[in-house]
C-alpha positions as CSV (number, residue, x, y, z in Angstrom):
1,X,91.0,-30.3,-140.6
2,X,93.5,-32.5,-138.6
3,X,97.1,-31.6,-137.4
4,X,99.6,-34.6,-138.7
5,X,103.2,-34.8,-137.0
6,X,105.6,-36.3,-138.7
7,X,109.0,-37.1,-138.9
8,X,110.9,-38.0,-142.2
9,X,114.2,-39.9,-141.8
10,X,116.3,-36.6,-142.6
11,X,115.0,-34.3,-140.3
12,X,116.3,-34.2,-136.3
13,X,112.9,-32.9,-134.8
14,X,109.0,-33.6,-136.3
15,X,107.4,-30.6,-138.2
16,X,103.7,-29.6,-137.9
17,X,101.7,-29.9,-141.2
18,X,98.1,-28.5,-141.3
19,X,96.6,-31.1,-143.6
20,X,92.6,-30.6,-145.0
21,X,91.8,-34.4,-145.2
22,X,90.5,-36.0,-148.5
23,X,92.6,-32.8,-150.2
24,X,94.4,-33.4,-153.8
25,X,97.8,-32.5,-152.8
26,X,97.9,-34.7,-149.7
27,X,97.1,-37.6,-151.5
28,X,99.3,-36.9,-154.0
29,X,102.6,-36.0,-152.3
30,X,101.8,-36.9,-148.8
31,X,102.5,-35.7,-145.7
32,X,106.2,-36.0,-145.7
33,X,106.7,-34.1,-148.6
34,X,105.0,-31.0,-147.0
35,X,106.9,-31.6,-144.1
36,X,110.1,-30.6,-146.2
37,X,108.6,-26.5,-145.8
38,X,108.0,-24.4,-142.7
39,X,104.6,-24.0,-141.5
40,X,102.8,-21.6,-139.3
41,X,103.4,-23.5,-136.1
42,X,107.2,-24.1,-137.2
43,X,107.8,-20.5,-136.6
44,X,109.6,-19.6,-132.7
45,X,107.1,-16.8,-131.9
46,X,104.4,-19.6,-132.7
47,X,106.0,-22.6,-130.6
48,X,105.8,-20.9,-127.7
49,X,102.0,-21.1,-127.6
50,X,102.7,-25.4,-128.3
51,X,104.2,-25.6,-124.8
52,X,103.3,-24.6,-121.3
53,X,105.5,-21.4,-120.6
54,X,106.7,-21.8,-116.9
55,X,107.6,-17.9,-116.6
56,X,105.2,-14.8,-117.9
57,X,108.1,-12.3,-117.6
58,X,111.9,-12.9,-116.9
59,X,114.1,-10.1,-116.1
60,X,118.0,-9.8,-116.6
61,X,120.3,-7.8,-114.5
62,X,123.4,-7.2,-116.4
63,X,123.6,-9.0,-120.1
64,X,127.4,-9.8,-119.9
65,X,128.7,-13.0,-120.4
66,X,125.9,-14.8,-118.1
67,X,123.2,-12.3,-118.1
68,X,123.2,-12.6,-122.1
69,X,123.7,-16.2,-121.7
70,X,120.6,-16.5,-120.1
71,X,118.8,-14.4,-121.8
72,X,119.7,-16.2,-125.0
73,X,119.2,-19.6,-123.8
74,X,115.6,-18.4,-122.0
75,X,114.7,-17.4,-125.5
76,X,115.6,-20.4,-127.4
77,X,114.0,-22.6,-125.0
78,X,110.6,-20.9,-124.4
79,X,110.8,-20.5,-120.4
80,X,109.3,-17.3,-120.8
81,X,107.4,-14.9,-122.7
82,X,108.8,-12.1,-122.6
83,X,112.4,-11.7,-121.5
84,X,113.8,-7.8,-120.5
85,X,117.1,-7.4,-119.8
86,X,118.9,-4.1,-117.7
87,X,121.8,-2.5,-119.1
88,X,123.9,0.0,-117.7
89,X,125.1,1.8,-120.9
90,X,123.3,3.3,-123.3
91,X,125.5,2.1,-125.8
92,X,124.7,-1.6,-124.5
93,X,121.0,-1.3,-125.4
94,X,121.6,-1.4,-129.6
95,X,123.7,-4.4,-128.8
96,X,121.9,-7.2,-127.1
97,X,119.1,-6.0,-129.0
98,X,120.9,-7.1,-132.4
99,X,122.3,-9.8,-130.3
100,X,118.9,-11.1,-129.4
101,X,119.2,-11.7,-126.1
102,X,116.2,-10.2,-125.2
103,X,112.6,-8.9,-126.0
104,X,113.1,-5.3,-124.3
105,X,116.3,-3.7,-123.1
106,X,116.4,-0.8,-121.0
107,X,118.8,1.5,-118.8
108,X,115.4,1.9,-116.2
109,X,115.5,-0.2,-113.4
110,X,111.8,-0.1,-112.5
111,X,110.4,-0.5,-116.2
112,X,112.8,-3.8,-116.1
113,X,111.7,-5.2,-113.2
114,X,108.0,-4.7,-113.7
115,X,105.8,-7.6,-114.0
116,X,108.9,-9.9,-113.7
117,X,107.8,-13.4,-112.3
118,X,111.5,-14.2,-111.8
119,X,114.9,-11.8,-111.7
120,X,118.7,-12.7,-112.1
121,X,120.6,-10.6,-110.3
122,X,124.2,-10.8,-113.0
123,X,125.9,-8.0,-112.1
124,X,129.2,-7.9,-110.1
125,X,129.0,-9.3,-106.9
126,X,129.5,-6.2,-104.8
127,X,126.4,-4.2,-106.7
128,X,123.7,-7.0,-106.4
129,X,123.0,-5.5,-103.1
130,X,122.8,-2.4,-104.5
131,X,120.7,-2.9,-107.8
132,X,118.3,-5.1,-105.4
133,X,117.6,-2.5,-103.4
134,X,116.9,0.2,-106.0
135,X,114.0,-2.4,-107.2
136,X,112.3,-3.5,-104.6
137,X,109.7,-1.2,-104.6
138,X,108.8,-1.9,-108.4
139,X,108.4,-5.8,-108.0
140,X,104.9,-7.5,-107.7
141,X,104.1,-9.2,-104.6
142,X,106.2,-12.8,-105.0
143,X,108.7,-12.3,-107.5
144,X,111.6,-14.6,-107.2
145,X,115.0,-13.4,-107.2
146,X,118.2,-15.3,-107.7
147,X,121.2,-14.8,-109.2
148,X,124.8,-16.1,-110.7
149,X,127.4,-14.7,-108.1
150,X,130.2,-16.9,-107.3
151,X,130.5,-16.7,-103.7
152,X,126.8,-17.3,-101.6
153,X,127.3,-16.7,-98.2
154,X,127.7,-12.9,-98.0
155,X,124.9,-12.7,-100.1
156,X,122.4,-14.7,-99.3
157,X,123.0,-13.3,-95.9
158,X,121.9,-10.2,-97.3
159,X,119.6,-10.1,-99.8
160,X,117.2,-13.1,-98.3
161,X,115.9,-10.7,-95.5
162,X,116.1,-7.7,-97.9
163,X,113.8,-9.4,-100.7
164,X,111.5,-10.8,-97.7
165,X,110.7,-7.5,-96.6
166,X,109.2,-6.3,-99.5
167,X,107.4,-9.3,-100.2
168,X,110.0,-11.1,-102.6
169,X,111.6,-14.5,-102.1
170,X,115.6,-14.7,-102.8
171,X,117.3,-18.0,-103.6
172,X,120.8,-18.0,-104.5
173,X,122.2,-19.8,-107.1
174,X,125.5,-20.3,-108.9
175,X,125.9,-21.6,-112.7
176,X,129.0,-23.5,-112.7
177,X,130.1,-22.2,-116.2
178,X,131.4,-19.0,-117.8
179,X,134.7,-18.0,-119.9
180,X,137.5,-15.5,-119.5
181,X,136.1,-13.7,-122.3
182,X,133.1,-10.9,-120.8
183,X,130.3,-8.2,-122.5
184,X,127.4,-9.2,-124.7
185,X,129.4,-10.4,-127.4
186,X,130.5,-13.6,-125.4
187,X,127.0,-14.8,-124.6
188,X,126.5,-18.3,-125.9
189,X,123.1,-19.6,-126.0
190,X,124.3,-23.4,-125.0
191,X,126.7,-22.0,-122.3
192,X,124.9,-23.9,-119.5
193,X,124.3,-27.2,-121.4
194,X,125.4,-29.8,-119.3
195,X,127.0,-28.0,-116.0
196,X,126.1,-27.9,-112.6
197,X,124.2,-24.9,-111.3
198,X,124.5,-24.8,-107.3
199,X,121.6,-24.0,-105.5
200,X,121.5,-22.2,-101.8
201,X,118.1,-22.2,-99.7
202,X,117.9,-21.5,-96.4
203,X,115.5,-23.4,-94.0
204,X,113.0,-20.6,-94.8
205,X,113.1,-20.6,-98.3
206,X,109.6,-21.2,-99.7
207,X,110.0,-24.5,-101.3
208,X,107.6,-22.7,-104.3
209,X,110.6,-20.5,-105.0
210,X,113.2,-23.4,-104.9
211,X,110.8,-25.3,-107.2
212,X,110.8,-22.4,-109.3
213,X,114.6,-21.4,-109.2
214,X,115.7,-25.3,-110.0
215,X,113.6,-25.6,-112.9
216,X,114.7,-22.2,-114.6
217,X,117.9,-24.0,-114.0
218,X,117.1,-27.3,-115.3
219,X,115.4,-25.3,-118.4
220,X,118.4,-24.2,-119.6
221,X,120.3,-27.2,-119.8
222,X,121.7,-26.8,-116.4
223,X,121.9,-30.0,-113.6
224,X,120.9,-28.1,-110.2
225,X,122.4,-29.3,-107.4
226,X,121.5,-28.1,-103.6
227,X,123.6,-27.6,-100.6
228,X,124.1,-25.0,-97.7
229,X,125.7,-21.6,-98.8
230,X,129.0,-22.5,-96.7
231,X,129.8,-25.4,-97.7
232,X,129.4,-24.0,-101.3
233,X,132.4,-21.2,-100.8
234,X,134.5,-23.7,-99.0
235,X,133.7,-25.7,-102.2
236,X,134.6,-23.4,-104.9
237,X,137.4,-21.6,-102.9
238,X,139.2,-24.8,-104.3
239,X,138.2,-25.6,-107.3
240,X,137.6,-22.3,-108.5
241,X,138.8,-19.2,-107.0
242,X,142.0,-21.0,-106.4
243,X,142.5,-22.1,-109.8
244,X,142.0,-18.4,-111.3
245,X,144.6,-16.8,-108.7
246,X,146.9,-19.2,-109.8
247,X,146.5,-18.5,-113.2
248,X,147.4,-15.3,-112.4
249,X,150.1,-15.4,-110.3
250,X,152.0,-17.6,-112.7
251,X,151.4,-15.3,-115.9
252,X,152.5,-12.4,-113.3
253,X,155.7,-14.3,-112.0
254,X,156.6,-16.2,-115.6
255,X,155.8,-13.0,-117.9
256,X,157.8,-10.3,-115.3
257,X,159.6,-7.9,-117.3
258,X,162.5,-8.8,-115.3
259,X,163.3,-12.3,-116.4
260,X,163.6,-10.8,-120.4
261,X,162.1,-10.9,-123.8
262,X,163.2,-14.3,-123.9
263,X,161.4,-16.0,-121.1
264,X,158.2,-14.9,-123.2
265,X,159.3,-15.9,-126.4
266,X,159.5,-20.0,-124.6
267,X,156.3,-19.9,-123.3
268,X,153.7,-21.9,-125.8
269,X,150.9,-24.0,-125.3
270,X,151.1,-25.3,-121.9
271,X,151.4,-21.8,-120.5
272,X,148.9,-20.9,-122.3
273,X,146.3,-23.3,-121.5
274,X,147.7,-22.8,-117.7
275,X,146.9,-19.1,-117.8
276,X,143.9,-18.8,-119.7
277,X,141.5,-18.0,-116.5
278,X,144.3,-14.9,-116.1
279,X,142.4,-12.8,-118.9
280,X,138.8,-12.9,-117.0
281,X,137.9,-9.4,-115.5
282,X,140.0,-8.2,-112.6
283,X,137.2,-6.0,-111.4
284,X,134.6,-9.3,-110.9
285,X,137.3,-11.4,-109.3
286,X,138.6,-8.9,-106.9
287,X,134.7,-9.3,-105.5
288,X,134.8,-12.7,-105.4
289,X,138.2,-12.4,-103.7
290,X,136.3,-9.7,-100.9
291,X,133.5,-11.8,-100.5
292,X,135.1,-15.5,-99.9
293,X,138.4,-14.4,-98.1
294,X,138.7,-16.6,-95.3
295,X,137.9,-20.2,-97.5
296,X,140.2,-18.8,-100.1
297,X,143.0,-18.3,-97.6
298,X,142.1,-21.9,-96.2
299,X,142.3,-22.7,-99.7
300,X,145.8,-21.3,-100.6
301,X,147.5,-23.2,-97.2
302,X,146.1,-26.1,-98.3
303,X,147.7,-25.9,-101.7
304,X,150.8,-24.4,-99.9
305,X,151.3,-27.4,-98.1
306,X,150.9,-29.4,-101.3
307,X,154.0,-27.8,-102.7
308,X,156.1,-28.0,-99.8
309,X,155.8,-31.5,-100.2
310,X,156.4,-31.5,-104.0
311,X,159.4,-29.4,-102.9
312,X,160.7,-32.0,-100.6
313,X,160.1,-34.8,-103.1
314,X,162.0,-33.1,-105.5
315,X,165.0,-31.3,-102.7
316,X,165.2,-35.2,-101.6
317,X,166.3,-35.8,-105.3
318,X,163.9,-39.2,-105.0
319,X,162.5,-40.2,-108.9
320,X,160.1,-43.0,-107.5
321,X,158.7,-40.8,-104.8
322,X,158.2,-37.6,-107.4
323,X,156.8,-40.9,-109.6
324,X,154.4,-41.5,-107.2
325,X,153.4,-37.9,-106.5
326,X,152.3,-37.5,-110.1
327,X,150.7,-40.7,-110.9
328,X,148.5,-40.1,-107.9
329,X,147.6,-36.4,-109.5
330,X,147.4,-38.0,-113.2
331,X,144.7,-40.7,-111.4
332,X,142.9,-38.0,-109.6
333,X,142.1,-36.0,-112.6
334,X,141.4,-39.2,-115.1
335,X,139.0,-40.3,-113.1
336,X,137.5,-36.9,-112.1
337,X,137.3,-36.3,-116.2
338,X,136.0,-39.6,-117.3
339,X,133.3,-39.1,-114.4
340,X,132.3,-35.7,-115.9
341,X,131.8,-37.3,-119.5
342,X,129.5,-40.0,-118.2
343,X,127.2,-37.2,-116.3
């Protein structure tokens, strides 16, 4: 017997046909033709077995938006075995079970956790610490622990000698991707394809943990990228958590009750596409906002000071000067956008 792979011109990826050589059929209709039907090693369960599988057990903390994101993408790409994921509601569990997002699903911290070669912490940022602690004491000796929090300092501050002490390794980590839209239900297995995901050692991280943190990363269709926790939140304070309160504090300004029915009735596409970020959870950014208050307020001077000088520009009634102002924006973001489609 002798496995063929082939590849006929109208399918994307090869398929696996168990030919018996010298048989009637294969002479007959050749190996393209049985390619046309699913085989035993076509089958998901059975691919995994193809491949090496980096991870033996990945567990989930939270299966929102990113936790079932993960879970989903995990799953489609074979990084692991067997995936579990930790839920907080009971009514939760029926869901990403239907959803698929992963193998076992559970309300038990310690039946998640156990056996897990590597944990993502997804929950808000101000119960990572929490949930961490509650599982210590169920995780083999070595497990690494990371997770998707937007701001790093505070936490890897916290958790990296908390997850040392019982004999775990935390590396922090941020997935530069997401939506305003949250639960289960939002989980997209291609979320991650082609973002950034930041990564935040410290000089004692075990570089066997980095390792394995960047390629999790890198499995799911992520680009990692490494740098100090700090400079991270001084990073994101501008291009993210500024962006979102913004968002929000013009749909709170423009849509006030006070300025009439009609001031809502105006507002169309661009205000829309302006507030989107407004409709993500309150309860997630108001920890982001806790735990990265000092570069966010650096953050909102700096874009203070931007308007004041749009404010002058436009009090000094000057078109080539406001001209200017915008061109140099409009430049800024072409070339920021046309250097994101070529990565």
């Amino acid at each position: 017997m002798i496995f063929v792979s082939v590849r006929p011109p109208n399918l994307v990826r090869p398929n696996w046909v168990w030919c018996v050589t010298g048989h009637p059929a294969r002479r007959q209709c050749g190996a393209p033709f049985f390619a046309r039907f699913p085989t035993l090693l076509d089958s998901r369960w059975l691919r995994q077995f193809n491949a090496r599988v980096p991870l033996d057990k990945l567990t989930i903390i939270g299966a929102g938006l990113l936790g079932g994101s993960i879970g989903l993408a995990a799953r489609a790409r074979g990084l692991a075995r067997r995936v579990s994921a930790l839920v907080r509601r009971p009514e939760s569990l029926a869901e990403c079970q239907a959803l698929g997002i992963a193998n076992e699903v559970t309300l038990d911290p310690a039946e998640a956790v156990a056996g897990a070669d590597l944990v993502v912490l997804c929950t808000p940022i101000s119960g990572m610490a929490g949930l961490a602690k509650r599982t210590l004491s169920d995780l083999k000796p070595g497990t690494v622990i990371t997770d998707v929090g937007s701001t790093k300092q505070q936490l890897v501050a916290e958790l990296t000698p908390l997850c040392a002490g019982a004999g775990a390794r935390f590396v922090g980590s941020h997935p530069m991707a997401g939506s305003e839209q949250t639960g289960p239900s939002a989980a997209r297995a291609d979320l991650f394809d082609g973002t950034v995901c930041v990564v935040t050692p410290t000089s004692d991280t075990a570089a066997n943990a980095l390792a394995t943190v960047n390629d999790f990363w890198a499995g799911l269709g992520s680009r990692p990228v490494v740098m100090p926790a700090d400079t991270h939140d001084r990073l994101v304070a501008r291009c993210s958590h500024l962006p979102h309160l913004l968002a929000s504090a013009l749909a709170g300004r423009v849509l006030d009750p006070a300025h009439g029915e009609q001031q809502a009735q105006l507002c169309a596409t661009g205000f829309r596409d302006m507030t989107r970020l407004a409709a993500g959870s309150p309860v997630m950014w108001r920890d982001i906002v806790g735990s990265n208050r000092d570069e966010i307020l650096a953050a909102i001077d700096e874009f203070a000071d931007e308007l004041g000088q749009l404010r002058g520009l436009i009090a000094g009634d000057s078109p080539e000067a406001i001209e200017a102002w915008l061109q140099r924006a409009k430049v800024a973001r072409d070339n920021w956008n046309n250097s994101a489609d070529a990565d």
